[in-house]
Biopython code that builds the backbone (N, CA, C, O; Angstrom):
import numpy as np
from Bio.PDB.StructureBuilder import StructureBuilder

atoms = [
    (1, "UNK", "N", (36.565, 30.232, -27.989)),
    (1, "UNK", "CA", (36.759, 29.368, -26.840)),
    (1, "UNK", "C", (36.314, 27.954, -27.216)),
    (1, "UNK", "O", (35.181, 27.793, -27.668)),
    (2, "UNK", "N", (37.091, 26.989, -27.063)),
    (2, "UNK", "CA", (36.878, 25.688, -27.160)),
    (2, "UNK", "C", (36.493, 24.770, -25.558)),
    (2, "UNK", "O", (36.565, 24.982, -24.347)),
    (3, "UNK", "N", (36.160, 23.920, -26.284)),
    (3, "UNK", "CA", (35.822, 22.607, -24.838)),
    (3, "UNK", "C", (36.827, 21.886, -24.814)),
    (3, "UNK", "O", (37.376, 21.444, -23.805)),
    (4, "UNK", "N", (37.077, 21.751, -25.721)),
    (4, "UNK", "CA", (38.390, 20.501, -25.646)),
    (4, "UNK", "C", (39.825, 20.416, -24.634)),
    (4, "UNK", "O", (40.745, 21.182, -24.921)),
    (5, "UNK", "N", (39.949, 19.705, -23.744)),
    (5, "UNK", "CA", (40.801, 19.414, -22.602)),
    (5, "UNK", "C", (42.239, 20.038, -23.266)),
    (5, "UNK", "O", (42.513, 19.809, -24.444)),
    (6, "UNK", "N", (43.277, 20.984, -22.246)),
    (6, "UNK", "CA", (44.794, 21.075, -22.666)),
    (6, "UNK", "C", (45.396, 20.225, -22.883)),
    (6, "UNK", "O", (46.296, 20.498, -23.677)),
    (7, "UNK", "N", (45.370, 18.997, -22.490)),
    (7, "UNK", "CA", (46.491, 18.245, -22.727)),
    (7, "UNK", "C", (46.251, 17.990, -24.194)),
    (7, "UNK", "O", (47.152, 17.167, -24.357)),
    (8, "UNK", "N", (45.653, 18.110, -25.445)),
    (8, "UNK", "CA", (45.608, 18.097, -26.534)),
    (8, "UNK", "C", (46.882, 19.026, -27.420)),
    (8, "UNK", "O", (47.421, 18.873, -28.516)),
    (9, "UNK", "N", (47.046, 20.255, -26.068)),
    (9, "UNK", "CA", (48.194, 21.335, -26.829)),
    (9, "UNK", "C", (47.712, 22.705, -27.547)),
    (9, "UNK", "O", (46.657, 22.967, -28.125)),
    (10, "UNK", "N", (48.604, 23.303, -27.356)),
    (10, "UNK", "CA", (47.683, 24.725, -27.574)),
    (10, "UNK", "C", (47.620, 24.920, -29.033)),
    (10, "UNK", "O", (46.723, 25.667, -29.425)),
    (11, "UNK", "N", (48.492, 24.330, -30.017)),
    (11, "UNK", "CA", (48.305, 24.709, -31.559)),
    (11, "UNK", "C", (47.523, 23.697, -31.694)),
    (11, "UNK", "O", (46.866, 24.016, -32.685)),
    (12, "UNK", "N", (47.002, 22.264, -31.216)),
    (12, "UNK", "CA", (45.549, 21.738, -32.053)),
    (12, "UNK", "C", (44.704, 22.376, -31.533)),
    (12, "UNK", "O", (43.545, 22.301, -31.941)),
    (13, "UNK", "N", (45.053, 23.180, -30.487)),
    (13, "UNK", "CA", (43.339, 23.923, -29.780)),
    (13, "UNK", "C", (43.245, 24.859, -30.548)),
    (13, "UNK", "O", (42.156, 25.117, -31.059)),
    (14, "UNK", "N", (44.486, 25.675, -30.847)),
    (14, "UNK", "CA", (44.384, 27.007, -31.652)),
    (14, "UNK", "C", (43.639, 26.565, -33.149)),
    (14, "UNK", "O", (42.568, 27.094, -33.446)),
    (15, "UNK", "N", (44.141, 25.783, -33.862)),
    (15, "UNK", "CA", (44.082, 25.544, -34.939)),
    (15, "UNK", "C", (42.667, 24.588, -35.451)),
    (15, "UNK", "O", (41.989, 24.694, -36.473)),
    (16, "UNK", "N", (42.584, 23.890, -34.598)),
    (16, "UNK", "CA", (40.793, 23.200, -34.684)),
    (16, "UNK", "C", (39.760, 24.323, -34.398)),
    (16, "UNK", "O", (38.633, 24.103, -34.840)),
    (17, "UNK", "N", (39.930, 25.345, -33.817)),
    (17, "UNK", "CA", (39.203, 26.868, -33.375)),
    (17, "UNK", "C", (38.965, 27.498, -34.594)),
    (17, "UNK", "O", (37.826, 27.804, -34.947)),
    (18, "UNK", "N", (40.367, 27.801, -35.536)),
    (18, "UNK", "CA", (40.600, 28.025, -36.446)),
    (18, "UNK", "C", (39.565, 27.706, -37.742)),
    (18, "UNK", "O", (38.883, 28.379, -38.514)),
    (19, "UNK", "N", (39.809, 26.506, -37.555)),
    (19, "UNK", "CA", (38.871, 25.623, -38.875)),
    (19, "UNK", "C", (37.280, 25.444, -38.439)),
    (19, "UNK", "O", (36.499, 24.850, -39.183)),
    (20, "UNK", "N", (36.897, 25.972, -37.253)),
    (20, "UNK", "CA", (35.659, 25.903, -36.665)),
    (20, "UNK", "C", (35.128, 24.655, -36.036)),
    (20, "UNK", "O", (34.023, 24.126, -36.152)),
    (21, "UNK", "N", (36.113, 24.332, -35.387)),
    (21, "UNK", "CA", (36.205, 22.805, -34.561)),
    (21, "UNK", "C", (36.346, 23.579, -33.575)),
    (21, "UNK", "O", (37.335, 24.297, -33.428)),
    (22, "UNK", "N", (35.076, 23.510, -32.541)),
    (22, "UNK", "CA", (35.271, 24.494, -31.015)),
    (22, "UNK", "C", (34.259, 23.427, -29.899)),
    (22, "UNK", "O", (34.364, 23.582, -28.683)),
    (23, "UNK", "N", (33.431, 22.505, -30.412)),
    (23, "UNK", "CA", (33.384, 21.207, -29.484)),
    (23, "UNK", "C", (33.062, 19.842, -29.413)),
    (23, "UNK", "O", (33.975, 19.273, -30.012)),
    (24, "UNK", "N", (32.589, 19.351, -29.172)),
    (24, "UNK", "CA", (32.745, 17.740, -29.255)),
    (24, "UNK", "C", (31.698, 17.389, -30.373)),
    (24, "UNK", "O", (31.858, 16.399, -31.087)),
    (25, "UNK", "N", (31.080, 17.874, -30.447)),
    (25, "UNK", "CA", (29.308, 17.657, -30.969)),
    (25, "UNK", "C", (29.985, 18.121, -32.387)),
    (25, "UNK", "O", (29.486, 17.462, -33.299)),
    (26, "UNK", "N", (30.988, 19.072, -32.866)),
    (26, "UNK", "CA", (31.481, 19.870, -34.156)),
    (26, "UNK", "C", (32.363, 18.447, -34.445)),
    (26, "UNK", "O", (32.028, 17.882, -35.486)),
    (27, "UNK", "N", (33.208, 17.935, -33.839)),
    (27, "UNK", "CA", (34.210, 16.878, -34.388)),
    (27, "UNK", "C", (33.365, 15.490, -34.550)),
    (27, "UNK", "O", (34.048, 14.475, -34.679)),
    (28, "UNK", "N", (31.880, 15.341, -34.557)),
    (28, "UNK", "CA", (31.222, 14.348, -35.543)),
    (28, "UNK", "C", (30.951, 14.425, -36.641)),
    (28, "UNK", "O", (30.056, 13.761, -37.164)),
    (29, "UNK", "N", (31.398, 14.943, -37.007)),
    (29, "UNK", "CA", (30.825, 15.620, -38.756)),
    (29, "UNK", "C", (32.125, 15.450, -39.211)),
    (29, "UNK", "O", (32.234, 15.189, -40.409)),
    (30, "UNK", "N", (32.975, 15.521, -38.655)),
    (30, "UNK", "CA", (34.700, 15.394, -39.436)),
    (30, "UNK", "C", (35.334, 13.692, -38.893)),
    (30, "UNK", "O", (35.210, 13.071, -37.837)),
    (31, "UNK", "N", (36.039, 13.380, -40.215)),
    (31, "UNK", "CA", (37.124, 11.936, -39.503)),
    (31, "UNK", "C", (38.328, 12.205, -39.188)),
    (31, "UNK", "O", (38.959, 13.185, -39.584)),
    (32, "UNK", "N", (38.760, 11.257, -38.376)),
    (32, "UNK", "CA", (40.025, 11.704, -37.420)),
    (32, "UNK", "C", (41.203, 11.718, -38.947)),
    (32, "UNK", "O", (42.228, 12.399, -38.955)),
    (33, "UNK", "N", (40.848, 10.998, -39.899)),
    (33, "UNK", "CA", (41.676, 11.103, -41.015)),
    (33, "UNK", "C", (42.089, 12.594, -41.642)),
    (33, "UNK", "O", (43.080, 13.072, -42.194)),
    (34, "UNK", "N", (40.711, 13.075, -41.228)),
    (34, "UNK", "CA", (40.622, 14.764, -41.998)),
    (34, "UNK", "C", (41.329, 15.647, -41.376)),
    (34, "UNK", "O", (41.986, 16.532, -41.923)),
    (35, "UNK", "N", (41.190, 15.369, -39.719)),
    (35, "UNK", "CA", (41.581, 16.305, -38.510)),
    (35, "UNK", "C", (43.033, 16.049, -38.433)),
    (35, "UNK", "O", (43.808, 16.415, -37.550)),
    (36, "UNK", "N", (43.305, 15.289, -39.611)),
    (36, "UNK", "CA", (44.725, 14.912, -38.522)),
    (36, "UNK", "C", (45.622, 16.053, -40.098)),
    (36, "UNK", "O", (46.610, 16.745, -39.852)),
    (37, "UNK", "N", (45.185, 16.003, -41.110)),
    (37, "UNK", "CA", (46.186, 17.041, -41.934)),
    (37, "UNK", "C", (45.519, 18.500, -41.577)),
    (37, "UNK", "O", (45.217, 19.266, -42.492)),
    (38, "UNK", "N", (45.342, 18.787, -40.430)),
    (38, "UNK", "CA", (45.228, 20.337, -39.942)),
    (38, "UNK", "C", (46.560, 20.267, -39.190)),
    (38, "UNK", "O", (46.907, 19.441, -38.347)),
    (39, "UNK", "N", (47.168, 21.221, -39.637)),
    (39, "UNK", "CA", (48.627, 21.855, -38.655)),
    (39, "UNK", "C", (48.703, 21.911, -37.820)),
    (39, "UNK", "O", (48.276, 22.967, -37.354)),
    (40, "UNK", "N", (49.287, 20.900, -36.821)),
    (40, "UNK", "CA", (49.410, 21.295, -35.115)),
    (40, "UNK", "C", (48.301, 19.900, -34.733)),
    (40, "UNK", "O", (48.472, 19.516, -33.575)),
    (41, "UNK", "N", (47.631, 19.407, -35.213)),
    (41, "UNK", "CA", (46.645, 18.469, -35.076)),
    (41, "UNK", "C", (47.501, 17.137, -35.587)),
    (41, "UNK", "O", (47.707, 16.908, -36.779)),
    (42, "UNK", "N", (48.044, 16.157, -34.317)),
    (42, "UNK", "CA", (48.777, 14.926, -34.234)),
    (42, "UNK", "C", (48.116, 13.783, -33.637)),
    (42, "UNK", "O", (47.138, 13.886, -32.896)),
    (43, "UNK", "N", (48.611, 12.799, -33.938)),
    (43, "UNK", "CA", (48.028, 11.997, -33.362)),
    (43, "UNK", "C", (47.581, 11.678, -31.858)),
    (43, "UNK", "O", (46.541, 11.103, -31.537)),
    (44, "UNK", "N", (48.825, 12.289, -30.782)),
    (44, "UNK", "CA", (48.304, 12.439, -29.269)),
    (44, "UNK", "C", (46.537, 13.216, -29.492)),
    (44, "UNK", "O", (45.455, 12.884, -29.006)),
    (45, "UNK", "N", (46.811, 14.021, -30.169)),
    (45, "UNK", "CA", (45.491, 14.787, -29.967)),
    (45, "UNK", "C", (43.952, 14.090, -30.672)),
    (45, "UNK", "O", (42.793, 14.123, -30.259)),
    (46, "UNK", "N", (44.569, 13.483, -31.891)),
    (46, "UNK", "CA", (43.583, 12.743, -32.378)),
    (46, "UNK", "C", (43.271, 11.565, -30.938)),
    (46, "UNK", "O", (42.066, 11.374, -30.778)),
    (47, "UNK", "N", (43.752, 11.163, -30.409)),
    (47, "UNK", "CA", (43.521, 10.011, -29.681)),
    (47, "UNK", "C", (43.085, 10.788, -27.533)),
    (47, "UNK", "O", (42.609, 10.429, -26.457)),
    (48, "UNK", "N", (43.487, 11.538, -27.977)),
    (48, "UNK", "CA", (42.657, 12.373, -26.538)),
    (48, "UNK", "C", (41.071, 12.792, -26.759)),
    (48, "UNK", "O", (40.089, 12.571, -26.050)),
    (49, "UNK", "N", (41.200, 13.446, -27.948)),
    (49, "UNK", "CA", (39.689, 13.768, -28.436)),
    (49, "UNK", "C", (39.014, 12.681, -28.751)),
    (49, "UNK", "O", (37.868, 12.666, -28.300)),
    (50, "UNK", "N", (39.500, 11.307, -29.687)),
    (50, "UNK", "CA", (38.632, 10.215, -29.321)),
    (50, "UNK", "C", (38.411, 9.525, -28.132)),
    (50, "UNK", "O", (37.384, 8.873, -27.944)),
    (51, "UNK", "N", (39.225, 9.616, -27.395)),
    (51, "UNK", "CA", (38.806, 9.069, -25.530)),
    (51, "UNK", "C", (37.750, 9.735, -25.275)),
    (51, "UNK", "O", (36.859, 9.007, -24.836)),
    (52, "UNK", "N", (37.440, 10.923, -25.374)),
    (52, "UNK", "CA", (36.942, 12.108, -24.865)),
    (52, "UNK", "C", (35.137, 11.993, -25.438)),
    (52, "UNK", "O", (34.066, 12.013, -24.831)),
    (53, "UNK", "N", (35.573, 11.853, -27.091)),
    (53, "UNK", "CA", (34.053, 11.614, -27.591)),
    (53, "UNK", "C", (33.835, 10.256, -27.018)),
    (53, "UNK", "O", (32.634, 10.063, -26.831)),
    (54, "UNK", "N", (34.568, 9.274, -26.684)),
    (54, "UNK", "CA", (33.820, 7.917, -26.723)),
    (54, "UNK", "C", (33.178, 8.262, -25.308)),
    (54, "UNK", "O", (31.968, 8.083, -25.166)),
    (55, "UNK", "N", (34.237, 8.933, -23.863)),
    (55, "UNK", "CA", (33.118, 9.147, -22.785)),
    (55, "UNK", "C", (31.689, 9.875, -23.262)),
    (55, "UNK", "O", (30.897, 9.803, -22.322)),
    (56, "UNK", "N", (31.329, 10.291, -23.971)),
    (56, "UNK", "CA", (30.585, 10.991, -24.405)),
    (56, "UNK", "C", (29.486, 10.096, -25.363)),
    (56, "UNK", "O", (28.384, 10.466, -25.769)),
    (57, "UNK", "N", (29.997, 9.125, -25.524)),
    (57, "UNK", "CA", (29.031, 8.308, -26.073)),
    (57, "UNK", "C", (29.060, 8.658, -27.864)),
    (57, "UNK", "O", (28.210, 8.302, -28.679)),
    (58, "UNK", "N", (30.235, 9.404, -28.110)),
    (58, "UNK", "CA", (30.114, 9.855, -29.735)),
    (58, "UNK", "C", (31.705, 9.251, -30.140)),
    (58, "UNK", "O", (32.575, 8.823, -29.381)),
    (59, "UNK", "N", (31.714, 9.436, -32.019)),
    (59, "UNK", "CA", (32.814, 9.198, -32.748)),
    (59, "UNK", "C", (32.907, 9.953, -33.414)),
    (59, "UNK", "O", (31.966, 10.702, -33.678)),
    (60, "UNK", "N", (34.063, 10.052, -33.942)),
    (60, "UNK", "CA", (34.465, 11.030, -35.354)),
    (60, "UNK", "C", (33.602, 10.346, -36.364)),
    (60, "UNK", "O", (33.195, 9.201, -36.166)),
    (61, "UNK", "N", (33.215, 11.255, -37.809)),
    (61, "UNK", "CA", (32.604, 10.671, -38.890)),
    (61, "UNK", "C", (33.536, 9.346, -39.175)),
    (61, "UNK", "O", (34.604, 8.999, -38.671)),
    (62, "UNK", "N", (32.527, 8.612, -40.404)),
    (62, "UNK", "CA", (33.524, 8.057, -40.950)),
    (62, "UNK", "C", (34.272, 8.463, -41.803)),
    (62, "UNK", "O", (34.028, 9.541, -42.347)),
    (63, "UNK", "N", (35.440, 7.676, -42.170)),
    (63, "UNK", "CA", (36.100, 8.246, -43.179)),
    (63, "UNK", "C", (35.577, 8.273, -44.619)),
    (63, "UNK", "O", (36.237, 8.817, -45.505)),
]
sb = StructureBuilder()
sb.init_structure("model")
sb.init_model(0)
sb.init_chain("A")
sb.init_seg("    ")
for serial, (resi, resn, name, xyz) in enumerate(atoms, 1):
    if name == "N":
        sb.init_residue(resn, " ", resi, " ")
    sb.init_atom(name, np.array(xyz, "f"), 0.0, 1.0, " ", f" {name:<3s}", serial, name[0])
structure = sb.get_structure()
């Protein structure tokens, strides 16, 4: 089970689950550069999950 909002899509939810990306606090340790060559993981989603960490007061690593 993940945290991450649907509108991201069910294969980046499936597939960030997959790779052991299941919540917000897990996608600081990774860059949106890294997340984005996982399958099913596009840019809408890269850019929902960064809205999402910035309410949150966090970012993806750096690259």
């Amino acid at each position: 089970m993940s945290e991450f909002p649907r509108t991201i899509g069910k294969v980046a939810t499936r597939e960030l689950t997959a790779h052991g990306y299941t919540t917000f606090d897990s996608l600081t340790k990774v860059s949106a550069k890294e997340l984005l060559k996982i399958h099913g993981v596009g840019p809408k989603a890269i850019r929902i999950l960064g809205e999402e960490l910035a309410a949150r007061g966090k970012t993806y690593a750096a690259n």
